[in-house]
N, C-alpha and C positions, 0 to 999 in steps of 0.2 A: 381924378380927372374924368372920369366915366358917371359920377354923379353932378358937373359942369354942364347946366343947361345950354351953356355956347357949344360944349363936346356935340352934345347931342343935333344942335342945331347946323355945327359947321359940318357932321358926318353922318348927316340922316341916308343917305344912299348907301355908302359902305355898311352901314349898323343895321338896314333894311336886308342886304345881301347876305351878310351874315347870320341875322336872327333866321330868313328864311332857308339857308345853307342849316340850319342846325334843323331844325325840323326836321327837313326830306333826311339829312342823316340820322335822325332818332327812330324815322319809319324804317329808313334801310336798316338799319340795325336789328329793330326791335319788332318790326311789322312787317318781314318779307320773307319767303319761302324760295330757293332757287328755279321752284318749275314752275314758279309766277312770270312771265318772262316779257308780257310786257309792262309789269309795275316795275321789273327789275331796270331794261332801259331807260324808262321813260324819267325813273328815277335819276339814273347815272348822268343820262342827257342833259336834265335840268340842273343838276348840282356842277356839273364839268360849265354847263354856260355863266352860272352865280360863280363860279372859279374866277371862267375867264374877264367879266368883269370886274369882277375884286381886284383882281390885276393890273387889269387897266386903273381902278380908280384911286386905287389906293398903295402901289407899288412901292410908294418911297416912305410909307409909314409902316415903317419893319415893328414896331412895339405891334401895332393893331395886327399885322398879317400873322405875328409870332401871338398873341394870345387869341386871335381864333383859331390857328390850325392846332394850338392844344383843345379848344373848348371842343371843339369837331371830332377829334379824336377821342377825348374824355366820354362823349355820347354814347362807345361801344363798351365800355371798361368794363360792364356789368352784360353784356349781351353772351353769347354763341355764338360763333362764326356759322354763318348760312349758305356759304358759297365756297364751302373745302371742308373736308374731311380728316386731313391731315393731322390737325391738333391733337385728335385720340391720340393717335401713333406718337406723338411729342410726348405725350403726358405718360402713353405707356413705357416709353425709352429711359425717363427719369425716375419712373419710378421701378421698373428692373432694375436700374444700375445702384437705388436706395438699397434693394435687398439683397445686395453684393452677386449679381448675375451680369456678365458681359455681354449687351443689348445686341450685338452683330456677330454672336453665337449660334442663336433661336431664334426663330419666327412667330412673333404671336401665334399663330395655328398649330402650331407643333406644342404648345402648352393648351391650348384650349381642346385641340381634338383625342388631346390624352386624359381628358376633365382635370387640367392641374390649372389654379387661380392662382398664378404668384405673388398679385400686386390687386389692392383694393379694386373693387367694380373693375374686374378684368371682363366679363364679360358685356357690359358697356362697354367698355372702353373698343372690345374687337368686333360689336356690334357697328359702332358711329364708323370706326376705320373703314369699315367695307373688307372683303373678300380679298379684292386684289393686292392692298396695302399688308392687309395679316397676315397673308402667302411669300412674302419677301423678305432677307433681311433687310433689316434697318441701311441708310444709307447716309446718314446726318454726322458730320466731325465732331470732334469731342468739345470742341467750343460751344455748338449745338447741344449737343448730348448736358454741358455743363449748366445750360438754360434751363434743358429740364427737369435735373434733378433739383434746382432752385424751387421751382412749379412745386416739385413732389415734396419740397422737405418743407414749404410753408401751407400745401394743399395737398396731404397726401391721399385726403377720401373723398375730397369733392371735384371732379368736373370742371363746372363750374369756378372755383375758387382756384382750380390751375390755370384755367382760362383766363382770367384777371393777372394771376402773376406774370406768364408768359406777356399778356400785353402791355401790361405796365414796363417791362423788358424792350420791349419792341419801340415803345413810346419814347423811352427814355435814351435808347439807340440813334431817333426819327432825330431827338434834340442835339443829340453828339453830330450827329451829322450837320447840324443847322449849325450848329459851332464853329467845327471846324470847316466848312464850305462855306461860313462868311468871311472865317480869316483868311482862307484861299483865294476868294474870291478878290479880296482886298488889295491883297497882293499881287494879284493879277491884273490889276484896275480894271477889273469886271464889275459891272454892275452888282451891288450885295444883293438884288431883290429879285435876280435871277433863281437865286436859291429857294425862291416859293414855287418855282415851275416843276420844281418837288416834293416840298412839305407840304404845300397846300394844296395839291392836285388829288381832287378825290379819287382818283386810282389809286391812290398809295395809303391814303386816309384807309382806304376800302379792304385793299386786299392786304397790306401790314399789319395796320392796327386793327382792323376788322375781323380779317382772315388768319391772322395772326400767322404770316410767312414771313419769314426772318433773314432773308434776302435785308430786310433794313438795317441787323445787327451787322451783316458783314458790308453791307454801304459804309456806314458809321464807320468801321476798321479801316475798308479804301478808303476814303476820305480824306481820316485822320495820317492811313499812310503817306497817301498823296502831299500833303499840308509838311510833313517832315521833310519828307523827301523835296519838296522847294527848296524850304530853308535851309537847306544842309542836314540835317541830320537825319543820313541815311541808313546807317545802322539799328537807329530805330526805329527809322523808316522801314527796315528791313523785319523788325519783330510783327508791329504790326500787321505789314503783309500779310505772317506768314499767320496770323491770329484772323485775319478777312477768309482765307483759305479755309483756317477750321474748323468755319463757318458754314463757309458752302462753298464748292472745289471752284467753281469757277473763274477765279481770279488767277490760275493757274496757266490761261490763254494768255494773260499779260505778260508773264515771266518775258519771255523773247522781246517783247518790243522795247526795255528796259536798253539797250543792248548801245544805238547812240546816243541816250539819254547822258549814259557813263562815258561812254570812249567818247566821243568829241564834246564835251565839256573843256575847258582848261583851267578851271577853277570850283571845286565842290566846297561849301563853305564850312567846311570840318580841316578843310586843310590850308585854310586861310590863319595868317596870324590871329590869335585868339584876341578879339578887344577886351579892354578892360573892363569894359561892360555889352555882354551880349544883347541887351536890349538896343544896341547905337550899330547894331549889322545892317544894313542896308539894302533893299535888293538889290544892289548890285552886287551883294558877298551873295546872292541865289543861286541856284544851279540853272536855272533857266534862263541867264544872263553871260555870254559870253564876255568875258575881260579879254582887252585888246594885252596881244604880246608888245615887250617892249624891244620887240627886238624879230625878226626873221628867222632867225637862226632856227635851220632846219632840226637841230639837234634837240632844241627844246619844245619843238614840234612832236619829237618820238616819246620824247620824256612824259612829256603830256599823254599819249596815248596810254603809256604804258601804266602810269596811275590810273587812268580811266579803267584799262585793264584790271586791275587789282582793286579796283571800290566794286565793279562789277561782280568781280570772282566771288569776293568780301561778302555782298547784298545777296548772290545767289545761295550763298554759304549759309547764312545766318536768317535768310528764309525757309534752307532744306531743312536744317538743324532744328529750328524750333519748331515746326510744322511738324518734324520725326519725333520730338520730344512729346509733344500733344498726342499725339497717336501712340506713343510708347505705354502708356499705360493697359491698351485693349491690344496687346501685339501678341499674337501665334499664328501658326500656318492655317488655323481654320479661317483666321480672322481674316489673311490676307485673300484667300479662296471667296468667302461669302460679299468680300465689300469688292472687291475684283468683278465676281460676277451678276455684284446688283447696279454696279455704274452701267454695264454691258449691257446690260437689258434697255438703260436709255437709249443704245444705238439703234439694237438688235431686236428690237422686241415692241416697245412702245410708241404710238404714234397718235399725234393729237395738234389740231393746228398748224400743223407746216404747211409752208407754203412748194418751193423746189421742190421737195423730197417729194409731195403729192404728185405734181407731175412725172418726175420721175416715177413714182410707183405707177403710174396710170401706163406710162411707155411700156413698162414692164409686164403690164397685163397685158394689153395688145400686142405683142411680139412672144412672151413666153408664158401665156394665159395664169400668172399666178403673181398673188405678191414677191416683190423681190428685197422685203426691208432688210432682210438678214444680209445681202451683199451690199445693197446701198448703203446698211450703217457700215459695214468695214470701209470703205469707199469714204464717206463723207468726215470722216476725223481724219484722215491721210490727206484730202484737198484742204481742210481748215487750216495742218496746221502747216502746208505749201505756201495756202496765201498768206499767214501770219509771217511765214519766213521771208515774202517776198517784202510784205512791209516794214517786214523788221530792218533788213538791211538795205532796200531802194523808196524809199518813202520820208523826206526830212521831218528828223523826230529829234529835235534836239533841246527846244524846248515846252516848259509842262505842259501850256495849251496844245503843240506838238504831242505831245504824249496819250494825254488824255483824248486829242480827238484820233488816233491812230487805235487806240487801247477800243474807243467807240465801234471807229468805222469793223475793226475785229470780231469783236463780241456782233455787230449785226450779222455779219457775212457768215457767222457761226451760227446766229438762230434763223437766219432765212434759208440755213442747209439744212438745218437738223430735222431730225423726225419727230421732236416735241418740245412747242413752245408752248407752257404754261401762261398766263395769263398777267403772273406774277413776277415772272424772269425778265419782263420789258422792265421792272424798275432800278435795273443797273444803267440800261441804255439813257434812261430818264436822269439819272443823276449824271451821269458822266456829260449829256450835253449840256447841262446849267455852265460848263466850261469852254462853251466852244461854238462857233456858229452854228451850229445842225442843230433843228429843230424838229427833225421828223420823229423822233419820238415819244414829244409833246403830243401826232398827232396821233402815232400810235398808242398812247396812253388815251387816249378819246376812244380807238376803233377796237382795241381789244376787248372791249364789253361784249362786241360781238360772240368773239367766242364762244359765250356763256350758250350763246345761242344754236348751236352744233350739238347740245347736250337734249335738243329736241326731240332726236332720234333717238339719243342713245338711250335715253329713258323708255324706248319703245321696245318694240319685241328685234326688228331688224338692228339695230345696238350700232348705226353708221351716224358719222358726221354729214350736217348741211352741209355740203362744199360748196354750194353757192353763196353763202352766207361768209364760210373765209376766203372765197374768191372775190365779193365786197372788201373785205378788210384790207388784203394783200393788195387788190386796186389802188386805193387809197394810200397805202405806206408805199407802197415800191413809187409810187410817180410820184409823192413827196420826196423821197428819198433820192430817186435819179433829176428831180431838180435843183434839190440843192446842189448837188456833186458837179451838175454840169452845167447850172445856169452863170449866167456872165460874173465874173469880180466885177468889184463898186470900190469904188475909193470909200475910205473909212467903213466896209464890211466887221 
């Protein structure tokens, strides 16, 4: 089809979009330094606009959008990540745990400043980390941890050749996701080519396959949880989960909002008479489809609830269970002590990018001349998980779009508290809206490039963020954000 002179002739705009999309991502990859900073925008700008017309022009030709946003990604496979440092620290975890040592024991620095090299080019490997990553235990789940040891046992002396495994990992994640988020999406009679307002968004191109954060592995996992948990099958529904968790903890804020997904359903399609062929279920045997009672009767009203009650108990069970089972292999009291107080430290200790928490900290100076992140972060998990409670139980959540956009609105109200938003953590917000009217973290996936831009200073002797710079950002997304939330309904929204 692609050697069809009509191809060429009927799609010279989109092939024009893409040829020049692959370029600027071959420089990004392969020609840019992160303290280049305005090749770095200038870069991101132009590729996020070649996005957004692709989009427009070619939305409904899901074949073409799915083989450029692999060709775009394939660009980095052979690169370096240039914009995180993190990868060392991946490479180093997989390969610790090769030479039978438990990676959330030790700190890289505790081996290097004793001159012990456990693990090939250990000291590369604690050079690229940086200081502050080698000074910490490790904090990645054993699902995590399982990626790298793959890295290490097909690349155990090269760098580079882990770098390639990790992303091939990551890529082949991006497509599980594409998978299952068109079947979801199908089901939902959502447009299917909403799903490129994440595959194909060069933020995710960038910093997944680019940067190689794996934030896309545990997408993949919600995803495909999500996609079960539709159709009925919630107990798998429920492995999954607890396999997106292993990942990376965050899917851990969802747990509560599950809560009238289960009790006011009246029909989960596991408990429906089994058809003789499961392929002829319908959405109407869905959990996001109430079935009318045949009857009032208040009794079969409680009944209902009370199964609702018991698939929940079931789902939280069989998320605790396999999620403790994952983690049972690294288990002792030291283990529980080091990864206890390397979560802490994201409260207590680290800050970068936030929006609130910056003001509050600023309050904090002006009234009691000093930072106050160490009470703010005990502070700001205690309001997160109020407001989660409040939408768990007064917010109708009862079906998946219900869900998904509740699980959204969550996860924001949690990174516009927190005292550190990576760059990288907007692409849960990004996939979870392909679901749901909210757009605003389409545009935050645009403004987060800023960020990069705070690292001005830090590179300098004074070691502070632009605040004017995430004071543009947060501009931008908070008034996207409070208009969607509060501009007028429209019929067929």
């Amino acid at each position: 089809m692609l050697l069809n002179p009509t191809f060429f002739k009927l799609n010279k705009i989109p092939l024009l979009l893409a040829a020049v999309s692959m370029v600027l991502y071959t420089t990004f990859a392969h020609h840019l330094v992160r303290t280049d900073y305005i090749k770095l925008i200038t870069l991101y700008l132009a590729l996020f606009g070649l996005f957004y017309k692709l989009m427009q022009v070619t939305k409904h030709n899901i074949n073409f959008l799915t083989a450029i946003a692999f060709l775009c990604r394939a660009v980095f496979i052979l690169a370096i990540p240039n914009l995180s440092q993190d990868f060392y620290r991946f490479i180093w975890d997989g390969r610790i745990l090769l030479e039978g040592i438990n990676p959330y024991l030790n700190t890289v620095e505790s081996f290097i400043s004793n001159g012990e090299y456990p693990v090939a080019q250990a000291q590369e490997l604690y050079d690229g980390m940086g200081t502050l990553n080698g000074s910490h235990f490790t904090n990645y789940p054993p699902i995590n941890q399982l990626c790298f040891v793959i890295a290490g046992v097909f690349a155990g002396k090269s760098i580079l050749g882990s770098a390639i495994v990790l992303r091939l990992l990551i890529i082949a994640a991006d497509f599980g996701t594409l998978f299952y988020g068109k079947k979801l999406l199908e089901k939902l009679n959502i447009p299917v080519y909403n799903i490129f307002w994440y595959i194909l968004n060069p933020f995710i191109i960038i910093e997944l396959t680019g940067n190689l954060h794996f934030e896309g592995v545990m997408i993949f996992f919600l995803i495909w949880s999500l996609y079960l948990l539709h159709i009925g099958k919630w107990q798998f529904a429920a492995i999954i989960l607890a396999f997106s968790i292993s990942v990376k903890l965050i899917p851990l804020l969802f747990l509560p909002l599950f809560f009238q997904f289960f009790i006011k359903q009246k029909v989960i399609a596991n408990n429906v008479k089994q058809s003789t062929n499961k392929d002829e279920i319908t959405s109407s045997h869905t959990p996001h489809n109430n079935i009318k009672n045949s009857s009032n009767n208040p009794n079969k009203k409680w009944i209902s609830v009370f199964a609702g009650i018991r698939r929940l108990v079931g789902f939280y069970a069989i998320v605790g269970i396999t999620t403790l089972l994952l983690f049972a292999p690294f288990y002792s009291s030291e283990f529980i002590h080091n990864y206890s107080k390397t979560v802490a430290l994201w409260f207590q200790n680290f800050e970068f990018n936030a929006s609130i928490y910056y003001i509050a900290r600023e309050i904090g100076y002006l009234f009691r001349g000093w930072n106050e992140i160490a009470i703010i972060g005990k502070i700001t998990p205690i309001l997160v998980i109020l407001v989660i409670l409040i939408m768990t139980f007064f917010r109708k959540n009862k079906t998946t779009v219900e869900l998904i956009s509740v699980m959204l609105l969550a996860l924001t109200f949690y990174y516009f508290t927190t005292t550190t938003v990576h760059p990288w953590y907007v692409a849960t917000l990004l996939i979870l809206s392909v679901f749901t009217k909210y757009k605003f973290p389409v545009v935050w996936s645009l403004v987060i490039i800023f960020s990069y831009l705070a690292y001005v200073n830090i590179d300098k002797a004074n070691k502070s963020e632009n605040l004017w710079v995430i004071a543009i950002e947060y501009i931008i997304v908070y008034t996207v954000f409070f208009w969607e939330i509060f501009k007028p309904k429209t019929k067929g929204l």
